[in-house]
C-alpha positions in Angstrom: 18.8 2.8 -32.6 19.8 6.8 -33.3 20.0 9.1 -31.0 17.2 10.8 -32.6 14.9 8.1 -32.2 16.2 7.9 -29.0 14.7 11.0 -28.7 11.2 10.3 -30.1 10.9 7.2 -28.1 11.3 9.7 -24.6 9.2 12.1 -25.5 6.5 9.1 -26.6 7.4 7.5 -23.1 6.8 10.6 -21.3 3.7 11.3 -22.6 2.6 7.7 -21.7 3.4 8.2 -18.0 1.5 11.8 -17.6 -1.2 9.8 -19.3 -1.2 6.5 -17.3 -0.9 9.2 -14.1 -4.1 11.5 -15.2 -6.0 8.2 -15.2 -4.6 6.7 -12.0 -5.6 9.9 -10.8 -9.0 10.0 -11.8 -9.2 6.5 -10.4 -8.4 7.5 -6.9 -5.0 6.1 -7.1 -1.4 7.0 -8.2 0.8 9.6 -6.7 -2.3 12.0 -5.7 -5.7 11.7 -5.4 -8.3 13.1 -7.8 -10.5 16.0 -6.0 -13.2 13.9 -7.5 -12.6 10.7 -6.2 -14.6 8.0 -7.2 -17.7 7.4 -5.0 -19.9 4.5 -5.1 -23.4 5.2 -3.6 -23.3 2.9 -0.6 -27.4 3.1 -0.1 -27.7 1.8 -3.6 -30.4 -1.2 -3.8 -28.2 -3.5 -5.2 -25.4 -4.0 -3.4 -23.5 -6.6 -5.6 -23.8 -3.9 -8.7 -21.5 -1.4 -6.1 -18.8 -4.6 -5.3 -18.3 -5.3 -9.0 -18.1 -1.8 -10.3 -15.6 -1.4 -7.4 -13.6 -4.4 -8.3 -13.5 -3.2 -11.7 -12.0 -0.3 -11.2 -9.5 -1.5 -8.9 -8.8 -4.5 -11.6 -8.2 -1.2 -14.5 -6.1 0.6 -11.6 -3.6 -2.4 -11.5 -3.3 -2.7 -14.9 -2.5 1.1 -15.1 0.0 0.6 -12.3 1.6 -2.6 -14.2 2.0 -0.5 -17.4 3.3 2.5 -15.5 6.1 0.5 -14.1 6.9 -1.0 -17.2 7.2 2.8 -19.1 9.0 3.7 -15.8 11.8 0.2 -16.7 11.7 1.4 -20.7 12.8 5.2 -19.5 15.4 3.9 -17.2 16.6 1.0 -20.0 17.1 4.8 -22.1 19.1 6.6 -19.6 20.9 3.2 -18.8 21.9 2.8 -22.4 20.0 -0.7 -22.9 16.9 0.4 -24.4 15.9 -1.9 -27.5 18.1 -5.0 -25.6 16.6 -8.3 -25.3 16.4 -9.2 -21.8 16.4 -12.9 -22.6 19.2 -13.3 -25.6 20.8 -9.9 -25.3 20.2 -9.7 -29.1 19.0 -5.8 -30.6 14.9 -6.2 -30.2 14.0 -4.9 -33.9 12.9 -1.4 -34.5 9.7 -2.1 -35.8 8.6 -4.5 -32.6 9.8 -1.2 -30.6 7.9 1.3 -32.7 4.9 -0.6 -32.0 5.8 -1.8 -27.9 8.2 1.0 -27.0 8.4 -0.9 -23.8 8.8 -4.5 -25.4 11.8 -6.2 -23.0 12.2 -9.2 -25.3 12.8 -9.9 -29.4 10.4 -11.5 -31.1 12.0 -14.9 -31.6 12.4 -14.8 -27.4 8.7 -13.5 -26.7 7.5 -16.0 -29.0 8.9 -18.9 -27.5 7.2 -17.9 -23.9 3.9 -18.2 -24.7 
């Protein structure tokens, strides 16, 4: 992969993260907490409603978290020099599977035979 796209792929990656953070954020999680904090009205009537929104949002806060880390692993794959490196075959993951998942850790042929 060029340096140039090298290049692209950071500044794609680092946008990612300050997103995935302004969203952890505004979930009450991540690095600091949001001045607006989610509340959930404890006196509402139904108290199940409360427990599943709550659960939800923890559920969408781990999957932030999850992708986070894995933006976190692509940036450090850049500075590391193995960025666009299977993990499983060590072959060169294609440029087109990392345009579309620029934090893909496998080829095709390897992520295909996990499933």
């Amino acid at each position: 992969m060029a340096a140039v796209s090298h290049q692209t792929v950071r500044a794609q990656l680092v946008a990612d993260l300050a997103r995935l953070d302004e969203q952890l954020v505004a979930l009450g999680h991540g690095h600091g907490k949001a001045s607006t904090d989610l509340e959930f009205d404890e006196n509402f009537a139904d108290h199940g409603q409360v427990t599943a929104e709550r659960g939800e949002v923890e559920a969408l806060a781990s999957t932030l978290e999850d992708h986070r880390g894995d933006v976190e692993r692509a940036l450090a794959k850049l500075d590391g020099g193995t960025y666009g490196t299977c993990e499983k075959c060590s072959q060169e993951i294609a440029e087109a599977r990392l345009e579309a998942n620029p934090v893909a850790t496998l080829c095709i042929t390897c992520a295909s035979k996990r499933r």
